[in-house]
C-alpha positions in Angstrom: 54.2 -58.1 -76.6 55.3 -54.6 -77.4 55.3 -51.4 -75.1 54.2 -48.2 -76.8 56.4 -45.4 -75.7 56.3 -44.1 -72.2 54.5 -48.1 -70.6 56.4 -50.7 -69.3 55.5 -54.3 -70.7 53.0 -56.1 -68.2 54.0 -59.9 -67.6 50.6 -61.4 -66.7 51.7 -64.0 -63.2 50.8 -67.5 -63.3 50.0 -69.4 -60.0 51.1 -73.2 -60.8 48.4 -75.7 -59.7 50.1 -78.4 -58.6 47.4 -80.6 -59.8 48.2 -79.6 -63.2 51.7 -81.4 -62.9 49.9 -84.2 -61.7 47.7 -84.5 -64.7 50.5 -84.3 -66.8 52.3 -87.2 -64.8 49.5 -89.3 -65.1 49.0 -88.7 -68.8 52.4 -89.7 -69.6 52.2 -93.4 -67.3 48.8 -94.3 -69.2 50.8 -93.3 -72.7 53.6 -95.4 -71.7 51.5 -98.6 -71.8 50.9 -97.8 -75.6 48.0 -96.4 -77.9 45.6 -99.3 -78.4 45.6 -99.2 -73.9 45.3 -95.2 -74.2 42.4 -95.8 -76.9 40.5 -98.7 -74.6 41.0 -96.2 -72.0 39.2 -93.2 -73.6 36.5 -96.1 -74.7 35.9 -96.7 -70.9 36.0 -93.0 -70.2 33.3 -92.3 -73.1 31.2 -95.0 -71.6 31.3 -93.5 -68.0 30.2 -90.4 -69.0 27.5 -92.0 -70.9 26.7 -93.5 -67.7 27.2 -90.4 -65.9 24.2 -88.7 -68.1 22.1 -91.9 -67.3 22.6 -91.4 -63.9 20.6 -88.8 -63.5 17.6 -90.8 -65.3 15.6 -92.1 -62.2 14.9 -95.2 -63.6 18.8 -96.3 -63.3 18.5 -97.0 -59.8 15.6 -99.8 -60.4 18.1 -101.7 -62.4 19.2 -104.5 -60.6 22.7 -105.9 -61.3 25.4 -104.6 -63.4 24.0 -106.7 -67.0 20.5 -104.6 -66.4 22.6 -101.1 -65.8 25.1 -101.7 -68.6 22.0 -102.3 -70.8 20.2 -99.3 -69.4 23.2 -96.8 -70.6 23.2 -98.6 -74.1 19.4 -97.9 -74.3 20.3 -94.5 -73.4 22.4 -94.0 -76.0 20.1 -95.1 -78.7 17.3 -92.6 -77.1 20.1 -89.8 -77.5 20.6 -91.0 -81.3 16.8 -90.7 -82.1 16.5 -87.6 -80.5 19.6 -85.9 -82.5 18.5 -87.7 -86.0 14.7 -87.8 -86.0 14.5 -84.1 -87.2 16.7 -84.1 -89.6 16.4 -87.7 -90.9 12.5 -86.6 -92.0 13.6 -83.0 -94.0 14.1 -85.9 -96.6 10.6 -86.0 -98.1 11.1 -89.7 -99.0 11.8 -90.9 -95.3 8.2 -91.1 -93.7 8.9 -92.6 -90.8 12.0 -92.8 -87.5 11.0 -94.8 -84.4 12.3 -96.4 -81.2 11.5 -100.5 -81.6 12.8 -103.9 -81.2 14.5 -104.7 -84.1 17.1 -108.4 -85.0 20.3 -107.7 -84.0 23.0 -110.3 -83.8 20.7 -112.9 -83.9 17.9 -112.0 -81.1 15.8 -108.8 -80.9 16.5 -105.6 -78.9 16.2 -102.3 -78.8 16.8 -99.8 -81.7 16.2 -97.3 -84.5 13.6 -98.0 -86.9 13.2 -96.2 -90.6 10.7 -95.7 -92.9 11.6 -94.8 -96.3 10.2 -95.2 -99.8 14.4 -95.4 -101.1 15.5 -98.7 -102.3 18.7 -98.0 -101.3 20.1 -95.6 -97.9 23.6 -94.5 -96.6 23.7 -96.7 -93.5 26.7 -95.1 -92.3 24.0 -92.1 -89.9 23.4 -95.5 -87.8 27.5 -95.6 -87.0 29.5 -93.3 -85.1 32.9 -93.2 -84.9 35.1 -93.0 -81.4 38.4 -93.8 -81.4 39.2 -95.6 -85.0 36.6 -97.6 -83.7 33.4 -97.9 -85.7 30.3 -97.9 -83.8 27.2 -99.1 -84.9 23.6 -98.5 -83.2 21.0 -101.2 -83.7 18.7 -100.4 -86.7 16.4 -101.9 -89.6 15.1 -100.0 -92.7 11.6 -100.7 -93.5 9.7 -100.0 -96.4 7.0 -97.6 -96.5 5.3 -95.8 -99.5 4.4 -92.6 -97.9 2.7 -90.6 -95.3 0.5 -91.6 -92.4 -3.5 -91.3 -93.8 -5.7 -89.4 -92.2 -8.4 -89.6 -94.5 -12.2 -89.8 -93.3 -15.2 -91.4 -94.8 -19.0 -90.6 -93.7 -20.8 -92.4 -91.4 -24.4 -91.7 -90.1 -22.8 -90.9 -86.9 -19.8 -88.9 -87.8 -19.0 -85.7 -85.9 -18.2 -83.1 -88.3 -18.1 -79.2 -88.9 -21.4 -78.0 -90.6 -18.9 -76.5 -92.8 -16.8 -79.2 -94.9 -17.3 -82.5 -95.6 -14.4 -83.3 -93.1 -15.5 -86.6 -90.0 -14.7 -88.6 -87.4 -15.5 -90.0 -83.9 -15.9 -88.2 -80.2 -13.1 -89.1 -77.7 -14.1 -88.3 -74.5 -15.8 -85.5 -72.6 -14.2 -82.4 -70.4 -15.1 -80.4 -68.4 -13.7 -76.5 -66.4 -15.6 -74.9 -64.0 -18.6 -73.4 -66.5 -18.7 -75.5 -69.3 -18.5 -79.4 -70.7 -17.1 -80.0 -73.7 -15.8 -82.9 -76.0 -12.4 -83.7 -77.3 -11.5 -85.1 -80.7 -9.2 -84.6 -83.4 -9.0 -81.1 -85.3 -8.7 -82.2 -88.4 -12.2 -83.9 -88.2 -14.0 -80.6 -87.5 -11.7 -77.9 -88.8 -13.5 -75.4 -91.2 -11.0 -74.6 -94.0 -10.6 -71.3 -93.6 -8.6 -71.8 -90.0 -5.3 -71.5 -89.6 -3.5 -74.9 -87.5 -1.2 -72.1 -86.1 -3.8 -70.2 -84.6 -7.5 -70.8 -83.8 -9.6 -67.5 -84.4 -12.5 -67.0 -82.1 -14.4 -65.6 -84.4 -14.5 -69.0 -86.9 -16.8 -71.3 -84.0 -18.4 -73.3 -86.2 -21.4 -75.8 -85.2 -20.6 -79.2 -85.1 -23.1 -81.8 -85.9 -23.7 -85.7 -85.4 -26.4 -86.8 -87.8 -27.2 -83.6 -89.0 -28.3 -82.1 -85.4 -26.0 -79.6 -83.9 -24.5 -80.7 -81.0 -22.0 -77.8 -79.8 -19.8 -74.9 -81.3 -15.7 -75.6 -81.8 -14.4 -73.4 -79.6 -10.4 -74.3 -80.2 -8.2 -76.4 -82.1 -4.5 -76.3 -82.0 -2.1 -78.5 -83.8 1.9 -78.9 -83.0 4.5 -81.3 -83.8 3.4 -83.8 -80.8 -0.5 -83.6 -81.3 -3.4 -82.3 -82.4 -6.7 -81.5 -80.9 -10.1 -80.3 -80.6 -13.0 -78.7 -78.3 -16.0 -78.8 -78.4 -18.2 -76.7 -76.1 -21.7 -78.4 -75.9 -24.8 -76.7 -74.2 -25.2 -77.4 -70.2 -28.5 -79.4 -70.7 -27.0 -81.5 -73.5 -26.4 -85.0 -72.3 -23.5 -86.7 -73.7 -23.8 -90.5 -73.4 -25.9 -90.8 -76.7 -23.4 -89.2 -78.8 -20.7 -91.9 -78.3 -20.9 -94.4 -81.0 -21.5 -97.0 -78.5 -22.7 -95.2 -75.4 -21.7 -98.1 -72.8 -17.8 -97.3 -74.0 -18.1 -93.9 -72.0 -18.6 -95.5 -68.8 -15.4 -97.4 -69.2 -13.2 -94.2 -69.1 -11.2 -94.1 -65.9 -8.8 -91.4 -65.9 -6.7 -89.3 -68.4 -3.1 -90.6 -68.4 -0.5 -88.8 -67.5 2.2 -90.8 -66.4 5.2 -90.2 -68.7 6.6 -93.9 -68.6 7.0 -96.2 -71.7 3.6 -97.3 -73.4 5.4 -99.8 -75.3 3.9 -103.1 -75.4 0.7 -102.3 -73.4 -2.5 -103.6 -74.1 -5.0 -101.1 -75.4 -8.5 -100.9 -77.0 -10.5 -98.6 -78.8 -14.2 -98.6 -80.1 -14.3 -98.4 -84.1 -17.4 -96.8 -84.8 -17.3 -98.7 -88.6 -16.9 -101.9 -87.4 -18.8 -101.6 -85.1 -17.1 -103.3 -82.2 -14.2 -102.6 -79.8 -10.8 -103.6 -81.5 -7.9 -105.0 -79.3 -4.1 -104.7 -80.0 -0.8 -103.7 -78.6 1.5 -100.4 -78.3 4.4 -101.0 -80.8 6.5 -97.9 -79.5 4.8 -94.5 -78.6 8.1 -92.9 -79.9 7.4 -92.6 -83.6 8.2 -89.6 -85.5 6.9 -89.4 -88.8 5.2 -87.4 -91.8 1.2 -87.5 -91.6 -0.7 -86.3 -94.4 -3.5 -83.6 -93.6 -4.8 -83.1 -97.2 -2.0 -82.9 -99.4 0.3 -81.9 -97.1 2.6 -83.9 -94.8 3.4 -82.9 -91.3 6.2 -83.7 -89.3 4.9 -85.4 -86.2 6.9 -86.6 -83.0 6.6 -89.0 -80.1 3.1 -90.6 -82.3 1.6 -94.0 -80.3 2.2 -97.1 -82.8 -0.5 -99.9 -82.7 -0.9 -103.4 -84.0 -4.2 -104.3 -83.3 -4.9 -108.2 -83.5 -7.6 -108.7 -85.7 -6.9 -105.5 -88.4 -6.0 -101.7 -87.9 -9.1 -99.6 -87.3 -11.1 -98.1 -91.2 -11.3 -94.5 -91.8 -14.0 -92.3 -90.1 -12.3 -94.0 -86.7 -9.8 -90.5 -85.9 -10.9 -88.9 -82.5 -11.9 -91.7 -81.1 -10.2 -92.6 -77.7 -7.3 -95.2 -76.9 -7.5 -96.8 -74.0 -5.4 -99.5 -71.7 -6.6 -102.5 -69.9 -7.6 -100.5 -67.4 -9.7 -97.7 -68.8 -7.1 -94.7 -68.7 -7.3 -92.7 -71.6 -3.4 -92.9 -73.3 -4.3 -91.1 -76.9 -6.7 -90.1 -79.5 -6.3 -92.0 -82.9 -5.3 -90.0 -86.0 -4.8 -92.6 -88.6 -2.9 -95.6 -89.9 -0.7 -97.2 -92.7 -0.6 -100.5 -93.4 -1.5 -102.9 -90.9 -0.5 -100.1 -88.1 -2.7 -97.6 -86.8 -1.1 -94.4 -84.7 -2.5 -91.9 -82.0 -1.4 -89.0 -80.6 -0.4 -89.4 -77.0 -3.1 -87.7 -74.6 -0.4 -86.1 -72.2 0.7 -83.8 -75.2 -3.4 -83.0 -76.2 -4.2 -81.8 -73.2 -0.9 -79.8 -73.3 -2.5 -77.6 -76.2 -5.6 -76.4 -73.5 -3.2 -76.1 -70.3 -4.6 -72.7 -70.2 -8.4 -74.2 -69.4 -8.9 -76.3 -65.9 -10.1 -79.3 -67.8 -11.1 -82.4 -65.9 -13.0 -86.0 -67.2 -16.1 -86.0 -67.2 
């Protein structure tokens, strides 16, 4: 440090914390037992303050022995790695698909990353990390898929639809604030082409129809990267129950979900308006993230419901409808499937997009 003419240097003081020499003491009797101990060391350190950043999950504390806690931090950490890599993992236009699922690892099934990719061939190496000079490796599989989650519709004589476009699908359920009743389905089943999924213009209400009569105005529609959704304002005197594909599945609604625990491998039902019956299956994960194509373009959606239902997935023309568990709540609204799988956006998130009405089931 220089003085300029006419100051006197200043010597900053320094307090010693005597702390500080202890650290340093300590240091030096953990190097002395060699670098593989320091490096199992700094292992045990980075798994504590994994554990640390657990701890303040509440569901730690139902864990009950030290197996069931040790797993619950290793579960953690695999929830941390899909949250960090699920965005960027689907900017790659030929990856479709990133979930949370059981997949084999070291000869049994357990938790892990799923991907769904049309490649033939992927750098494995984003599934390790590396801590240490030690190579870390998350449980994973890569599964083929040939593209984007279909939304496509197909008419039936009891479609809901925009008077407008061609666009159908099914009612999910029935709302209601302190003026008005409405219905809920999906947007893309009733949105006229010229609205934006941004931004829902109050001057584009267009009448929505089931088998050609008019059955209410859309009043909003939203879409984000967690769902999509629409509402339906219906007149006061219009009753409701007829215009469910099966009109007895209305009474079996209980309440809309919103408990933000794991849907994974609860048993759920919905009513497929083309078949005709009520199909039966199981939640594979309700954290999938993947690409779903509205019209030609895919959209990056997160946290999708993933179902297998026993018998077959449910046909197009079956988007809006509701998906209910075992016991009548309402978990999501069903936007399409691939394959054997169908998927559905998780209600908590729809009725996110009108938090600004005082909606309640009807």
């Amino acid at each position: 440090m220089t003085a300029k003419d006419g100051e006197l240097l200043n010597f900053e003081s320094y307090d010693f914390d005597p702390t500080f020499g202890f650290g340093l003491l300590l240091t030096a009797f953990f190097l002395s037992f060699g670098s593989r101990f320091f490096h199992d060391l700094l292992d045990r350190l980075y798994y504590a303050k994994k554990a640390k950043q657990a701890l303040t999950d509440p569901e730690i504390y139902k864990q009950g022995s030290a197996a069931e806690v040790a797993r619950f931090v290793r579960d953690y950490e695999i929830d941390e790695f899909y949250e960090d890599y699920r965005e960027k993992l689907l900017e790659d236009p030929n990856v479709y698909g990133f979930s949370i699922e059981e997949v084999h690892h070291k000869g049994g099934m357990e938790k892990g990353v799923v991907l769904y990719t049309s490649l033939d061939k992927i750098n494995r190496d984003i599934f390790n990390y590396k801590l240490n000079n030690k190579i870390y490796k998350i449980p994973h599989e890569v599964r083929y898929q040939d593209g984007p989650i279909d939304t496509t519709s197909v008419s039936l004589s009891d479609e809901i639809k925009n008077k407008s476009t061609k666009l159908t699908g099914s009612i999910g359920f029935a709302v209601e604030d302190n003026t008005d009743k409405y219905l809920i389905t999906c947007y893309h089943v009733v949105k006229h082409p010229e609205h934006r999924w941004e931004f829902f213009g109050t001057a584009l209400q267009e009448e929505i129809m089931i088998d050609k009569n008019t059955i209410g105005k859309l009043v909003d529609g939203k879409r984000d990267h967690f769902a999509e959704g629409a509402l339906i304002r219906v007149d006061a005197s219009q009753n409701i129950d007829p215009l469910y594909p099966n009109p007895s599945h209305k009474q079996a609604f209980k309440s809309i979900n919103t408990d933000t625990s794991s849907l994974k491998d609860r048993r759920v039902k919905m009513y497929s308006r083309q078949l005709g019956k009520e199909l039966i299956g199981t939640i594979k994960t309700d954290r999938f993230s993947g690409a779903v194509k509205y019209g030609r373009t895919p959209f990056k959606m997160y946290e999708l419901i993933k179902i297998e239902f026993d018998e077959q997935p449910q046909r197009k023309g079956d988007s809006g409808n509701a998906l209910l568990d075992d016991q009548n709540n309402i978990l999501g609204l069903i936007i399409g499937k691939k394959g054997k799988y169908s998927y559905a956006v998780n209600i908590r998130y729809v009725m996110d997009l009108f938090q600004n009405k005082n909606l309640k089931l009807m």
